[in-house]
MARRO-489940 format. One record per residue (C-alpha): x negated, z negated, y. Coordinates in pm, whole numbers, plus 50000, padded with zeros to 5 digits. Layout:
BEGIN
XZY
...
! end
This chain:
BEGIN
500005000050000
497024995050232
495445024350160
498945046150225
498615025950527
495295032250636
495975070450578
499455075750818
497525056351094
494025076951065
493095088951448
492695121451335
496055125751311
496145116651685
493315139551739
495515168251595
498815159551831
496865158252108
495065195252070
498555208852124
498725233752442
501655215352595
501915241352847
502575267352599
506175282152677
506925281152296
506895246052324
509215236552645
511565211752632
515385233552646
518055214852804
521245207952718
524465191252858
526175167252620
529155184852655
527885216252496
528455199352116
532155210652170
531585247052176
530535248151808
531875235951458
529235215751375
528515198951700
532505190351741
531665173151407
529725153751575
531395145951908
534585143951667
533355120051398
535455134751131
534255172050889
535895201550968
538175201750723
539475173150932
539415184851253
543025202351248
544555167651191
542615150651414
543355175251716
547145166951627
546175128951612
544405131551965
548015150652079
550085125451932
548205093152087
548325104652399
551875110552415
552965084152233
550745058152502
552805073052723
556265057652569
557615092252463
558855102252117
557685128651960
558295161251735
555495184651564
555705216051363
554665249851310
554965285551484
554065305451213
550735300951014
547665290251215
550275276151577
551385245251576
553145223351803
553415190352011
556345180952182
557675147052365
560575134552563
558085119252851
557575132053239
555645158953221
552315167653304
551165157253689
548925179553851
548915215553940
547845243853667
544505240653802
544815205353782
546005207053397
543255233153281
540805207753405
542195181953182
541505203552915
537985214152997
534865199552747
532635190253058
535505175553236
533775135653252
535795102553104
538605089153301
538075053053472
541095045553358
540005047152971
537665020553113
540044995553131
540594977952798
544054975352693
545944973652367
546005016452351
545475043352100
543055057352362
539755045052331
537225069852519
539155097352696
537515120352444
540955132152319
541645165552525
538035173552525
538215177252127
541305197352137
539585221652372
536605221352168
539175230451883
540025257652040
536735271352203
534685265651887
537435284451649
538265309251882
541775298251875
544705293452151
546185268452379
549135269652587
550515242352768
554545239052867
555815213053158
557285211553445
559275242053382
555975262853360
554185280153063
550795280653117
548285295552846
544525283352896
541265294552732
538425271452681
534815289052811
531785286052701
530715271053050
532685239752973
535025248053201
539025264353095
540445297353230
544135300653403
545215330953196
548515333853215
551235313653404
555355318053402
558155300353487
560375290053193
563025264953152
561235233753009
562555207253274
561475171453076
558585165152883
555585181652777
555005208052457
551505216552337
550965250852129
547615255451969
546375277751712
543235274451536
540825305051425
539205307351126
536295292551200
538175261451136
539335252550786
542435248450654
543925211250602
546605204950330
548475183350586
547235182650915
549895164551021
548975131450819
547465109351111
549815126251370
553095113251157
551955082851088
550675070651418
553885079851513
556245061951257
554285027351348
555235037151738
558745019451733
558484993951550
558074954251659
557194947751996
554204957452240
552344944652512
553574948952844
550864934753102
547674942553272
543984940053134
542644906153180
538824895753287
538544874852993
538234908352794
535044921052968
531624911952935
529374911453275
527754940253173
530944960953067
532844950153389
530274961253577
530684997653463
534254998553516
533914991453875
530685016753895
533395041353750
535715037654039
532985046854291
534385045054648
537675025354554
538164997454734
537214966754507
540564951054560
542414977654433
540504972654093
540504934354061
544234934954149
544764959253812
543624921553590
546074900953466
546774872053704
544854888354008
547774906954175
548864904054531
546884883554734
544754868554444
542614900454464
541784892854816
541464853954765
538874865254442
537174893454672
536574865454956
535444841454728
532744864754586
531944871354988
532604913854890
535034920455136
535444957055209
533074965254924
533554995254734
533354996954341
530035018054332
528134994454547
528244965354352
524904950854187
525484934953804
524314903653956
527754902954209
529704918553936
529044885453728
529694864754011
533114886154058
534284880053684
533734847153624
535794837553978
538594862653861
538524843253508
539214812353695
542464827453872
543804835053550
545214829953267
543724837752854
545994859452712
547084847352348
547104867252051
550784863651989
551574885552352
550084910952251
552994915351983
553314933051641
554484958551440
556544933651234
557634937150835
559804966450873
557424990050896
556834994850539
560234982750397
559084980550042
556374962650109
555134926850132
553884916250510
551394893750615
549734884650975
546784868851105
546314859751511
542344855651575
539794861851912
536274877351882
533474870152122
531854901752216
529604911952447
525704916852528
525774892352793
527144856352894
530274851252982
530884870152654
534414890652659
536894874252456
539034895252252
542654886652113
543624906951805
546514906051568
546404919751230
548594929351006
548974938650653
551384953050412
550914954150087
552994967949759
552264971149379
552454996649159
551875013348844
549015033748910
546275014748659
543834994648894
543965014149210
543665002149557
544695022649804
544145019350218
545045025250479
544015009150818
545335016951213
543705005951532
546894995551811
549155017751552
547005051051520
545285058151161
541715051051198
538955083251155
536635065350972
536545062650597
537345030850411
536645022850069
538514995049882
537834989649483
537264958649280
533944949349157
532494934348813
533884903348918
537514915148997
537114906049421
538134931849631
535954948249831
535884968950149
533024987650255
533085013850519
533355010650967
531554980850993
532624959150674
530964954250368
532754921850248
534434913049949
537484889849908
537934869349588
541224851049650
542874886149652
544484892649287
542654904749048
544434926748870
546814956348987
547534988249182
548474984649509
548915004149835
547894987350161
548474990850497
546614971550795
547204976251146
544554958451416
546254956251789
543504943451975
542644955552362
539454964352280
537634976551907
534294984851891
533345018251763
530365032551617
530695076151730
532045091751956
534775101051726
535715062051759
535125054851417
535675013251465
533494988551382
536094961551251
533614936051126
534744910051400
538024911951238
536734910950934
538424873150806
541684875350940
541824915450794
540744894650447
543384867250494
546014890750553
544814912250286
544604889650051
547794872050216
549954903450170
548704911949797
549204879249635
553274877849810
554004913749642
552294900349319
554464874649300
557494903549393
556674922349102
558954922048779
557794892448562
558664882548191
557894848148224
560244822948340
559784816148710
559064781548805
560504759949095
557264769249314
557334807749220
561344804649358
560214788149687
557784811249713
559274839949650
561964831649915
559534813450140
559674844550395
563354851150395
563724812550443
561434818650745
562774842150905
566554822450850
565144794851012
563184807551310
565904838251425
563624864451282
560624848251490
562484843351766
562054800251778
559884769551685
561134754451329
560534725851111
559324716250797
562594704550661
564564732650804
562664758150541
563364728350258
567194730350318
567294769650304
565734768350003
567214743049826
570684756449736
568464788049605
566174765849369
569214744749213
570104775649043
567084771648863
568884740448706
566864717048842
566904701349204
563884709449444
562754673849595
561014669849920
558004659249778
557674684949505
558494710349838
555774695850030
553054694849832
554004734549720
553934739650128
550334723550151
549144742649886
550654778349992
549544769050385
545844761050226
545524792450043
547324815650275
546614800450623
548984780350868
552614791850884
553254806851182
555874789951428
556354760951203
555324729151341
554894693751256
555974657351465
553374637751608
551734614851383
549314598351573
548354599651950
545224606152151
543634582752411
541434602252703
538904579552858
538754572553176
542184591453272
543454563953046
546554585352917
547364587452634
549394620352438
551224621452070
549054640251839
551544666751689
551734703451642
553304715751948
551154696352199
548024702852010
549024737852103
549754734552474
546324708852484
543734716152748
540424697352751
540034673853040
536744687053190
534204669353143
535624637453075
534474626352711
531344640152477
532284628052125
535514619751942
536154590751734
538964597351475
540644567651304
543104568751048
544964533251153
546994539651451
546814499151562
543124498751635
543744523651957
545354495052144
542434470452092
539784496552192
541924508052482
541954468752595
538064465652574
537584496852736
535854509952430
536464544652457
535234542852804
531514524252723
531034554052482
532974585852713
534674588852321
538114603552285
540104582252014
541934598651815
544244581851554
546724593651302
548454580850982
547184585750676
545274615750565
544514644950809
547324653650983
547204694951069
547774685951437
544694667151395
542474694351201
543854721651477
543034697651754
539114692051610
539354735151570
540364735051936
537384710952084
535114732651861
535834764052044
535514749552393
532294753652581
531534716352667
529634697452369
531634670452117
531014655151813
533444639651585
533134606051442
535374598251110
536284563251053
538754556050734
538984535450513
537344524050170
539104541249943
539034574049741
541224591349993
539574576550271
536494594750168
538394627250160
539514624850515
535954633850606
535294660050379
538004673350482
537334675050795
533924692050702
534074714250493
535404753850468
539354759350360
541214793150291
542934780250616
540604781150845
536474784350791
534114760250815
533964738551180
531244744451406
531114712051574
529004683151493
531064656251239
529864623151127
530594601350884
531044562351006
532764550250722
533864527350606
532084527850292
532974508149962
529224497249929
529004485050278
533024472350227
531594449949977
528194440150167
530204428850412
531814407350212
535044419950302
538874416250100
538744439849772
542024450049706
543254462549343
545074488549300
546644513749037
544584536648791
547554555448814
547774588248546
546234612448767
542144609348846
541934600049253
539714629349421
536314617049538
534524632149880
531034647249767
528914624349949
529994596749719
529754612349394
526024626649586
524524588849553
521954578449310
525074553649206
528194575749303
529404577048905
529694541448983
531684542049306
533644566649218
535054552448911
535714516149138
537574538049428
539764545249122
541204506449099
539704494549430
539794496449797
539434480850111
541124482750414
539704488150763
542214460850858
540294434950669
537754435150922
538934411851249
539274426751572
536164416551737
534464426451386
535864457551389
534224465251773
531404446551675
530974468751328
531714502751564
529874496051868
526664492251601
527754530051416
527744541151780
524274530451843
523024543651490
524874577951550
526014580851893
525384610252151
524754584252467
526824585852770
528264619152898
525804631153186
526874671853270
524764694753348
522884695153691
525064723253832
528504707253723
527514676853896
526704696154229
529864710454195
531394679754148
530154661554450
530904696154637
534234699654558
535034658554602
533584656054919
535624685055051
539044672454940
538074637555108
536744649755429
539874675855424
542064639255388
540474627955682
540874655955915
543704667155811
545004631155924
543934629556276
544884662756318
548514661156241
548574626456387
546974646856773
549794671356678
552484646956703
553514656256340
556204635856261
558264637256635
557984670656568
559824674956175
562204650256312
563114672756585
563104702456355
565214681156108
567604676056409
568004713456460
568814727856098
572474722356005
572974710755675
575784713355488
577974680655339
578024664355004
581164679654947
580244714655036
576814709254826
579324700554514
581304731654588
578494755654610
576984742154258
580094739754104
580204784554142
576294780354047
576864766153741
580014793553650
577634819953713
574664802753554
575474775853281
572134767853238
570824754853562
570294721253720
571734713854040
568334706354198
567464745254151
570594748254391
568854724954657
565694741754588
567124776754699
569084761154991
566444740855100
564664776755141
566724794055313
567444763355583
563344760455606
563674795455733
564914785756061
562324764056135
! end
């Protein structure tokens, strides 16, 4: 290997290079524009990312997508044998002829607009470039109809496309494409296939309907969106974000001291400035608003969805991406096949995707981006898939936007695997189905019963009382523990159920603010870190410690959050650790339980990877209590049952040189936390804390600038503010304006609620004084 080495590096082979005339004019560099890959077969390959014999359906794709972005419906077919057709119900083309032959012209550059990420099938504004290219390269035809004119076009060989022919006709509403394809171009059994199915997936569910938000741009990606709009006026761009309309744009422009800048004049410096102030005047947009294609899109199939966010991006503040995906998945009788298919924001992907089954029966997908495998995906079977990503932005690897879905990669393998096992369980079986294959099998009818198709929150028990009239046919009655534990199981395997949620069982104490919130599903949802306020969490499973600590201003010595619950890990609890991990400020959980088998648990389970949810980034720690240390202590032993079933054991335990030993004692023993007294209890935590503990919270340098900054300003604003009003004559003056504004009575207030409340049941009267109160502060 040396020697091979030694010989590719030799400096005669230098010497050789460098003997070349360079000025030779056999050897000059040609030229030539990107652009020019469109005016042959092979280089549309290129620009296209699909083979030729897939270029007819992709031109029909690129058709398709654009109309259907547009909110038009669509119809396609043929004019004899090498014409085909595009035609929607939308407004028309804008623009004049001119105008439209530019669209269609392969040097014509990328639209700003397909800068702006946004749950679209558009991804580059490469679309009408390939369809001329189409054209040019197989010597075909194109002829556009809108606007009650017929125009026919002719791609050049100079980039550029020729007005050839222009008449009036009657073709008032929409748009229709003709295009015919020369031989150059092979034929395609369906070239319809992406074109059809792009738009059968158009309808269905629901779709976003805002703006592009700053949270889904990286500094250096924002920056070339504004570089893209050249002279525009800044404000004109930063009021096209979510939450930046109106005068936010100007309040974010002033704030970034870029008044009257234009777009192209920005540095990448001010553009990072300019995001992260427009990320503080708005809102993240969730997963969920983006919407969904929903169930019925494949009827006979089983459905499954996943909600997720993917941090992208080459530079800090990373973009962060909601997605939704979707999966549909049916069996059949084909023997072992797996068949895919997989859309990006409801348009059939161009790259290829392989899915088989390897020695070991997991499924795996290899092809734009993934090379995973799944193995809680069945086994055995044919089945057809279908997955469908909506996500604002998808990476791609060509310019024929092949995507790059690996940061989607675990909730496409959840909903995979998600969708596969329900219509496994939906396929004919001989055996006799058990009370959990009944629940489960009806588990997503009993769903949607209970929730209005998705439409509201439900409960645990709601789903147990649709399904229990449907599992006493079964003979035998379906009890609420036996439908709980089926629940965990199913929610463990296939993820959280969506929309269900669970009442607090437990609260949470914020030091410092000294509030303290329920811990349950629904406010773990809405729950938005304090900044700043706390660097470590203290989870307890006994809900009547929190009131001692609060009372020696415990969780204030340590800047801990306590967090208590009942029992085992609640999920409010789990999500609410998920949460903290996500969040940019640093925390690390502390796990107190008792000394018992499951107390053990409660820390592995905090740990450690599920089908759920993977594996928790943040720092946990185990404080115990231990059953060794229990019994150091010298602390009450309680006995309990061996009970028939063995009691689960965390790893840790079984991990020690002795853990056979303590593991078979956890069996018939514990000990409580509440054995300890209260003073022994802070005594015995206060010493964990200085063993394990982070120290006090001190933030960063910059954050306590700010701080001081931002405090000082409110208080000297209090003071001035004061003496100012008070030099005004403030209050002489609201009286006398109170004096001048005629008010209405009590009993014509009562009146004009009283029609309120006909026309709008579901007010409160105060909303009536609010609007009143407006339109008396007018005269002031």
């Amino acid at each position: 290997m040396n020697e091979h080495f030694q010989n590719c590096n030799r400096p005669t082979a230098f010497r050789c290079m460098s003997s070349v005339d360079e000025t030779s004019p056999n050897l000059k560099m040609a030229e030539r524009h990107d652009w020019a890959l469109f005016r042959n077969i092979d280089g549309l390959q290129q620009k296209a990312g699909v083979p030729a014999t897939r270029l007819r359906r992709l031109v029909m794709k690129e058709l398709a997508d654009n109309s259907l972005d547009a909110g038009s419906r669509i119809n396609i077919g043929c004019i004899g044998e090498d014409i085909f057709f595009i035609e929607d119900d939308g407004p028309g083309l804008d623009g004049t002829p001119e105008e439209i032959a530019e669209l269609f012209s392969i040097r014509r550059p990328m639209r700003s607009t397909k800068l702006l990420r946004l749950p679209q099938r558009g991804a580059l504004g490469n679309g009408l470039r390939v369809v001329a290219g189409a054209v040019l390269a197989s010597k075909g035809s194109l002829t556009v109809v809108t606007r009650d004119q017929r125009i026919v076009l002719q791609p050049q060989p100079d980039g550029s496309t020729a007005l050839v022919k222009i008449t009036p006709t009657d073709w008032p509403v929409g748009t229709r494409i003709e295009i015919g394809f020369g031989p150059a171009l092979p034929d395609d059994p369906d070239p319809f296939a992406w074109a059809h199915a792009a738009a059968a997936l158009a309808p269905e569910g629901s779709t976003y309907e805002g703006k592009t938000s700053a949270f889904w741009y990286d500094p250096v990606q924002f920056h070339e969106l504004l570089l893209a709009h050249g002279s525009h006026p800044l404000r004109g761009v930063i009021a096209q974000l979510d939450g930046c309309s109106g005068g936010k744009a100007g309040e974010i422009i002033a704030a970034a001291k870029l008044d009257r800048a234009s777009c192209g004049s920005i540095t990448g410096e001010q553009a990072t400035a300019l995001l992260e102030i427009a990320r503080t005047a708005a809102r993240k947009v969730s997963p969920e608003r983006l919407g969904s294609v929903g169930r019925d899109a494949f009827p006979e199939s089983k459905y499954a969805i996943e909600h997720g966010h993917a941090l992208l991006g080459s530079e800090n503040p990373k973009a962060e991406i909601p997605f939704v995906v979707e999966a549909w998945a049916e069996k059949t009788n084909e023997k072992g096949n797996i068949k895919i298919n997989i859309s990006v924001n409801r348009t059939p992907i161009t790259g290829e995707i392989n899915a088989y089954r390897d020695a070991d029966k997991d499924i795996n997908l290899r092809g734009c981006g993934l090379a995973h495998y799944f193995q809680s995906a069945p086994t055995k079977g044919a089945y057809n898939v279908h997955i469908n990503i909506l996500t604002p932005y998808c990476p791609i690897t060509s310019d024929g936007k092949a995507p790059n879905l690996e940061p989607f990669v675990n909730e496409i393998g959840r909903a995979l695997t998600t969708a596969m096992k329900k219509a496994q369980r939906a396929a004919p079986k001989e055996r006799q189905l058990s009370q959990k294959d009944v629940v489960l099998d009806n588990l997503e009818q009993a769903i949607a019963d209970a929730s209005g198709d998705g439409e509201y929150r439900f409960n645990e028990r709601q789903i147990f009382y649709q399904l229990r009239p449907i599992v006493q046919e079964t003979g035998q009655p379906l009890l609420i523990g036996n439908f709980k534990g089926i629940i965990t199981d199913y929610e463990n395997e296939y993820g959280e159920i969506d929309g269900m949620y669970r009442e607090p069982r437990g609260s949470i104490y914020h030091p410092h603010l000294r509030e303290t919130i329920p811990l349950g599903t629904l406010t773990v949802e809405d729950y938005e870190r304090p900044a700043w306020s706390f660097n470590k969490v203290t989870y307890i499973e006994k809900e009547g410690f929190s009131e001692a600590l609060k009372d020696n201003e415990w969780p204030e010595r340590h800047d801990c959050m306590v967090m208590s619950s009942k029992g085992n890990t609640t999920r409010a609890a789990k999500d609410l650790v998920d949460k903290l991990a996500e969040h940019n400020e640093p925390c690390t959980i502390y796990c107190v339980h008792d000394a018992d088998a499951y107390g053990t648990m409660i820390y592995q389970t905090f740990q450690e990877a599920t089908r759920a949810r993977g594996a928790r980034k943040v720092r946990i720690i185990n404080l115990g209590l231990e059953p060794w240390e229990a019994v150091d202590m010298g602390l009450e032993v309680e006995a309990v049952e061996q009970g028939e079933r063995h009691k689960p054991v965390a790893d840790y335990v079984l991990e020690r040189d002795d853990g056979a030993d303590w593991e078979e004692w956890l069996q018939t023993h514990r000990v409580e936390l509440n054995a300890m007294t209260t003073p022994q209890f802070i005594e015995w935590l206060d010493a964990k804390m200085a063993e394990h503990g982070e120290g006090k919270l001190i933030p960063p340098s910059k954050i306590l600038t700010a701080e001081l900054g931002v405090k000082l300003e409110a208080k000297v604003r209090t003071i001035l503010t004061k003496r100012i009003l008070q030099q005004a004559g403030l209050e002489t003056q609201i009286a006398q304006a109170m004096a001048r504004i005629k008010r209405p009575n009590g009993t014509a207030l009562a009146k004009s609620i009283t029609g309120v409340f006909k026309r709008s049941p579901e007010s409160e009267w105060r909303a009536h004084i609010v609007t009143l109160i407006d339109e008396l502060a007018k005269k002031v």
